[in-house]
C-alpha positions in Angstrom: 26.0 153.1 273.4 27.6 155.9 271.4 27.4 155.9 267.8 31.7 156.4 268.8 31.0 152.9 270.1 29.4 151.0 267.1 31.6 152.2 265.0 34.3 151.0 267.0 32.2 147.8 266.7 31.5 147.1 263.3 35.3 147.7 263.0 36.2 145.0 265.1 33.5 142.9 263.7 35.1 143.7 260.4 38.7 142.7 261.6 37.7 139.6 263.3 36.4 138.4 260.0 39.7 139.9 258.2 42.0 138.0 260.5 39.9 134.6 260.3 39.3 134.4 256.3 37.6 131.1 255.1 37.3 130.2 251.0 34.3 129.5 248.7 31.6 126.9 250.5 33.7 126.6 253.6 32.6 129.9 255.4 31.3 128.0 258.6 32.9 130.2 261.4 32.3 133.2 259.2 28.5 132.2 259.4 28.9 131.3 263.2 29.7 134.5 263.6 27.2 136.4 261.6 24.4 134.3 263.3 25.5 135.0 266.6 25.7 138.8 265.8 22.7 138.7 264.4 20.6 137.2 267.7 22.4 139.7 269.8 20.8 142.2 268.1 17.2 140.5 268.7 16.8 138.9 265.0 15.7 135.5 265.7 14.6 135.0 262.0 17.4 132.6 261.0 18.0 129.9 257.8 21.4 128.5 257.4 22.2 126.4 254.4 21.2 127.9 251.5 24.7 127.2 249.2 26.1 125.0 251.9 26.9 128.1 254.6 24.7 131.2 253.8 22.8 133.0 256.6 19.3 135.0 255.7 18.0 136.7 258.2 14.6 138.7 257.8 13.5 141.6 259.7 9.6 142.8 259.7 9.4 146.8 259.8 7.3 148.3 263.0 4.7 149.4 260.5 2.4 147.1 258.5 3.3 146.2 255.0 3.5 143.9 252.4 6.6 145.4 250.3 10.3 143.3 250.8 13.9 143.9 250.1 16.5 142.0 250.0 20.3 143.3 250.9 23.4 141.0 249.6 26.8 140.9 251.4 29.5 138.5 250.1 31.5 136.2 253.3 34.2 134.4 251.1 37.8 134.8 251.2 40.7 134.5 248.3 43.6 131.7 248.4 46.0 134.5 248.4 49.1 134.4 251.0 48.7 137.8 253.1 52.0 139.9 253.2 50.3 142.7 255.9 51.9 142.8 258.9 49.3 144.7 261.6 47.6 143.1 264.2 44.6 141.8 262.1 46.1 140.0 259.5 45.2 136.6 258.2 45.4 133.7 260.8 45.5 131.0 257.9 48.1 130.9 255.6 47.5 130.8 252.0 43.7 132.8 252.7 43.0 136.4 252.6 40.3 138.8 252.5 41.8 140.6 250.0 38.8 141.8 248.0 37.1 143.4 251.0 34.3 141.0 251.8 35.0 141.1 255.6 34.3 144.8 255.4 30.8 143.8 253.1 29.7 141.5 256.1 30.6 144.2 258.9 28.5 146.9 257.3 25.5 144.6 256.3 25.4 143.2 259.9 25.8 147.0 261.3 22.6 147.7 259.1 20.8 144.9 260.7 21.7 145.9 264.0 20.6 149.4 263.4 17.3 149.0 261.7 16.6 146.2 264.5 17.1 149.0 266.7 14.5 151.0 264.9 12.1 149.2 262.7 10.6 152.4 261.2 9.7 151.1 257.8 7.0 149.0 256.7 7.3 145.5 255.2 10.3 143.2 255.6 14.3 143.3 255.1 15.7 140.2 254.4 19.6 140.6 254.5 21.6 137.6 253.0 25.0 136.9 253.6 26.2 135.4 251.0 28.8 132.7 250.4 31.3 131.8 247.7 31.4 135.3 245.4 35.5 134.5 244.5 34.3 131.8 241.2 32.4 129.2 243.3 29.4 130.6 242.0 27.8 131.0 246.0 25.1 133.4 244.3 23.5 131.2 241.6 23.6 128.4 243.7 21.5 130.3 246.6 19.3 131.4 243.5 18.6 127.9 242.3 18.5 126.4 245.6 15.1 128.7 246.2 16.7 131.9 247.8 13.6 134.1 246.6 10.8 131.7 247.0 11.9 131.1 250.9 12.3 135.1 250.8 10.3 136.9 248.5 12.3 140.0 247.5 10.5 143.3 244.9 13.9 144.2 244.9 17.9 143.1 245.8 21.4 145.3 246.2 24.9 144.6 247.2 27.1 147.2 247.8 31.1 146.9 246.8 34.1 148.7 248.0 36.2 150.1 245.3 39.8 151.5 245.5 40.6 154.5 243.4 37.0 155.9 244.1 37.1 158.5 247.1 36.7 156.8 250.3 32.3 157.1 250.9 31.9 158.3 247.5 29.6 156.8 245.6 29.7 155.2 241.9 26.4 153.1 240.4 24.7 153.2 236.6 21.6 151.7 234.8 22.6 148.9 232.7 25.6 146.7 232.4 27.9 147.3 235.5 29.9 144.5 235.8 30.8 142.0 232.6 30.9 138.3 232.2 33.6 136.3 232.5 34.1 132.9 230.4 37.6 130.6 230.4 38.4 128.3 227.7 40.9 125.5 226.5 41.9 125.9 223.0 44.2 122.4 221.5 45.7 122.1 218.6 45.9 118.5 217.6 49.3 117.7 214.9 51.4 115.2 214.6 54.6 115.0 217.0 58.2 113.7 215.7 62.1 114.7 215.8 62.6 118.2 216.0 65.3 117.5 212.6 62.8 116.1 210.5 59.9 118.4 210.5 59.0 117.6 207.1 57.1 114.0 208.8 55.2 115.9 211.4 52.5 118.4 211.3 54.1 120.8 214.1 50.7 122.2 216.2 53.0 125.9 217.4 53.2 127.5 214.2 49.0 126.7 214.1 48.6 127.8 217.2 50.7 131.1 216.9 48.6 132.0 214.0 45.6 131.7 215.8 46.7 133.8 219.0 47.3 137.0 216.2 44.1 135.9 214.5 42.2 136.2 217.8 42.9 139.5 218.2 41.3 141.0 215.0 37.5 139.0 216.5 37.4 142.7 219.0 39.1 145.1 216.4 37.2 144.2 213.4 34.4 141.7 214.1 33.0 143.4 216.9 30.2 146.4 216.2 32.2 149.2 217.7 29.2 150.3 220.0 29.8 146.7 221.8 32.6 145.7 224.1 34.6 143.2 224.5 38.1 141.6 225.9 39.4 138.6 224.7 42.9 137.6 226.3 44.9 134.9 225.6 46.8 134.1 228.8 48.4 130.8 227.9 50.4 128.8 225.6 51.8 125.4 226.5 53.5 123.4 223.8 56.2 120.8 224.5 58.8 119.0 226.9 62.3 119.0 225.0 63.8 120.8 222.8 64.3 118.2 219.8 60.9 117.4 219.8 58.0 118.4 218.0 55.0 117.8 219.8 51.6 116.7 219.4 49.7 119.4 220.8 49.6 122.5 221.9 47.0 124.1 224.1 46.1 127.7 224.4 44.0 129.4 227.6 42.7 132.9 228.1 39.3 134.7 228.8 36.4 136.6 227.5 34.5 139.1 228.9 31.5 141.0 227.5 28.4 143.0 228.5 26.1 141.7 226.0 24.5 137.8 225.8 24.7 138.1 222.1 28.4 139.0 221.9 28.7 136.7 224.5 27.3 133.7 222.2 28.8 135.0 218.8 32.4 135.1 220.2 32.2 131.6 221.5 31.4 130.2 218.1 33.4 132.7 216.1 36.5 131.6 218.5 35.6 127.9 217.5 35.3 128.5 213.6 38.4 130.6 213.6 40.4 128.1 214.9 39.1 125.3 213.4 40.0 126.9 210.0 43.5 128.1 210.9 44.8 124.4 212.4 43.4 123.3 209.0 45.2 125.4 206.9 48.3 124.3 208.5 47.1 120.2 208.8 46.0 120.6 212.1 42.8 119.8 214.2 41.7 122.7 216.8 39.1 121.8 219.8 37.6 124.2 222.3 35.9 123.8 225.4 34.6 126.4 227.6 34.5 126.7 230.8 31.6 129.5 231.7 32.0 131.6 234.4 29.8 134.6 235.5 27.5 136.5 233.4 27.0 140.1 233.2 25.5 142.1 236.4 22.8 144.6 234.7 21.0 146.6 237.2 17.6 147.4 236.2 17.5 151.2 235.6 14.6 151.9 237.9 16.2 151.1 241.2 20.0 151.8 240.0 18.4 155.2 240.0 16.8 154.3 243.6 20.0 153.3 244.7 21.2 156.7 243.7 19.1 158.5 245.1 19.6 157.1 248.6 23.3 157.6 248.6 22.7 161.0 247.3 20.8 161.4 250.7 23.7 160.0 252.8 26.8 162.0 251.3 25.2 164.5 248.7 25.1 164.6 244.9 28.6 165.7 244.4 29.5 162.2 245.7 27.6 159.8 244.1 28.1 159.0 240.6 24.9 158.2 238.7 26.5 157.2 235.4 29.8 155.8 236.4 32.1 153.3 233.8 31.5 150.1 234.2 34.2 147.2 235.1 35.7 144.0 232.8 35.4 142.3 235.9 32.9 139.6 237.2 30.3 139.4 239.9 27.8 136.5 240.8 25.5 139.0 242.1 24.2 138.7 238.4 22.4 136.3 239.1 20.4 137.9 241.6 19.7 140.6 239.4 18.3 137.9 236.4 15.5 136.8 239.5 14.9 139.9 240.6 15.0 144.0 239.5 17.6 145.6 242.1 21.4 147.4 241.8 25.2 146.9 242.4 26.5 149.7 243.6 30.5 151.2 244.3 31.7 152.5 247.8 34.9 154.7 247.4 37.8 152.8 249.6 40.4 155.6 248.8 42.7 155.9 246.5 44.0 152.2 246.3 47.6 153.0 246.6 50.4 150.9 248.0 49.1 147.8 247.9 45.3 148.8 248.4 43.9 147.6 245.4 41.8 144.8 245.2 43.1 141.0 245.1 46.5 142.3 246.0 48.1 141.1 249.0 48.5 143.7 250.8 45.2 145.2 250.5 43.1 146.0 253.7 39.5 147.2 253.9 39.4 151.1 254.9 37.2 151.2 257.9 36.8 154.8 258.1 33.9 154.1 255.1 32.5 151.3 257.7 29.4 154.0 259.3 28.7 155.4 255.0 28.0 152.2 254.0 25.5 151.0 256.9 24.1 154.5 256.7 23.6 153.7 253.1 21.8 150.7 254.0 19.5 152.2 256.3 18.8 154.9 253.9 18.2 152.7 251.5 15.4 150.3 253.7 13.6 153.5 254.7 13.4 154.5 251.1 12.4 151.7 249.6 9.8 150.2 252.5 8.4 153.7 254.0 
């Protein structure tokens, strides 16, 4: 077989799972068809289960060795309503890969079948496809469910496509990469009545309006400067007819942060600030989080490992050592808080008309399809020579 020919492979691979997207836990074809990839290739060393409908798969090197890495791809799909119209688009309405995970699965399973072909490293791969990345938590939940004491990892990657960075470029940094992401439900409690007699209720919306403004000074003057963060406030529901007053009114946004102790801090200084504003006006306030993800910091030592393999793949002028990191979230975090490894950016193009992530009509570029499971290779060889 050509090299013409697996790429034309992985890029079907890659479409199949594109045009058969399945959500968070549910990924049972998707795993069907990774396992059944996988033993064509000769890798008969198979668990299923771990977070309901993940697939690791370990390969032993040709050479003796004790040394293990592990290699994270992401199977999940989004409940987004595709609005592509080529031969590959979704199957099932209302579900998209629209974040590029099919293309994630097609490269890690090209790097299986590759080093399979040629075991020349020493030690063991284990490659875990993972499921549930879109909020179901897939990642912590393989985590606590045992994933490193069934496969003992020294180190773990994942690799994610990226519009706006050139396609097969490269874009990784020590440190904080990727930022947490925490919801929360913010009432204020007052006392409903006739919308003509406000003087014998204790209207919640003038409260609550206070404390949307008053959130905004916690970044711009109660945060060190040196820190980030991004608070939004995304919702404000209050009321059913227009000559009533209600009772409550609720408030909804996010906050994302790098850091653990910004992390905690602006919880309890959302909480206080609130608290005191509803008072002022007569009010009660109540919070309750809802905590998502928290931050994805690669461990310097093999972010720089990571670098230095793509470095070998595409050169130095593509790889970005030091790049910005993004306000969104990843559950690979909690890989990275069992064990030192990277995340890492693949350039997808520009990301123009419509090919940004999340957006229906996004499509993974293929063309970056052989990079990325060169990467992987490169990687493995580096890492267990």
């Amino acid at each position: 077989m050509t090299p013409s020919d697996d790429s034309c492979d992985v890029a079907q691979w890659r479409r199949h799972l594109h045009a058969h997207p399945e959500l968070a836990f549910e990924e049972n074809a998707s795993a069907d068809f990774v396992v059944e990839q996988l033993r064509s290739f000769g890798i008969t060393s198979l668990h299923r289960g771990l977070a309901t409908t993940g697939v690791v798969a370990s390969l032993k090197g040709r050479h003796p060795g004790a040394g293990s890495i592990g290699l994270r791809a992401d199977m999940d799909a989004l409940p987004v309503q595709e609005e592509n119209h080529f031969e590959h688009r979704s199957r099932h309405p209302g579900k998209m890969h629209a974040c590029g995970h099919d293309g994630h699965t097609a490269m890690l399973l090209g790097a299986a079948r590759d080093l399979a072909r040629d075991p020349d490293f020493a030690g063991t791969v284990h490659f875990i496809f993972q499921p549930a990345e879109e909020g179901g938590g897939g990642g912590k939940r393989m985590v606590e469910q045992g994933l490193f004491d069934l496969f003992p990892c020294d180190s773990v990657y994942a690799l994610h496509n990226w519009p706006g960075l050139p396609a097969g470029h490269f874009a990784v940094k020590p440190g904080p990469i990727m930022a947490s992401a925490d919801r929360f439900d913010l009432v204020v409690n007052g006392k409903g009545g006739h919308a003509a007699m406000p003087h014998r209720c204790i209207d919640p919306i003038p409260a609550a309006a206070q404390i949307v403004t008053a959130l905004q000074t916690l970044v711009s003057r109660r945060l060190d400067p040196l820190h980030t963060a991004v608070l939004s406030v995304t919702q404000f529901h209050a009321g059913d007819a227009y000559n009533v007053i209600p009772e409550h009114a609720v408030l909804r946004g996010t906050l994302r942060t790098f850091d653990d102790g910004v992390r905690e801090t602006f919880m309890a200084r959302i909480a206080s600030l609130a608290a005191q504003l509803a008072a002022a006006h007569g009010c009660t306030a109540e919070v309750s989080w809802k905590e998502g993800y928290c931050a994805t910091v690669n461990h310097p030592a093999q972010a720089n490992k990571a670098a230095q393999a793509a470095i070998s793949i595409v050169g130095a002028d593509k790889v970005n050592p030091a790049c910005e990191p993004s306000m969104a979230s990843e559950d690979f975090s909690y890989m990275l808080r069992a064990r030192p490894g990277a995340y890492l950016f693949i350039g997808n193009g520009p990301g123009e008309s419509g090919c940004t992530l999340h957006n229906p009509h996004y499509d993974f570029n293929d063309a970056i399809l052989p990079t990325g499971i060169a990467f992987w290779r490169a990687l493995v060889r580096q890492e267990l020579a």
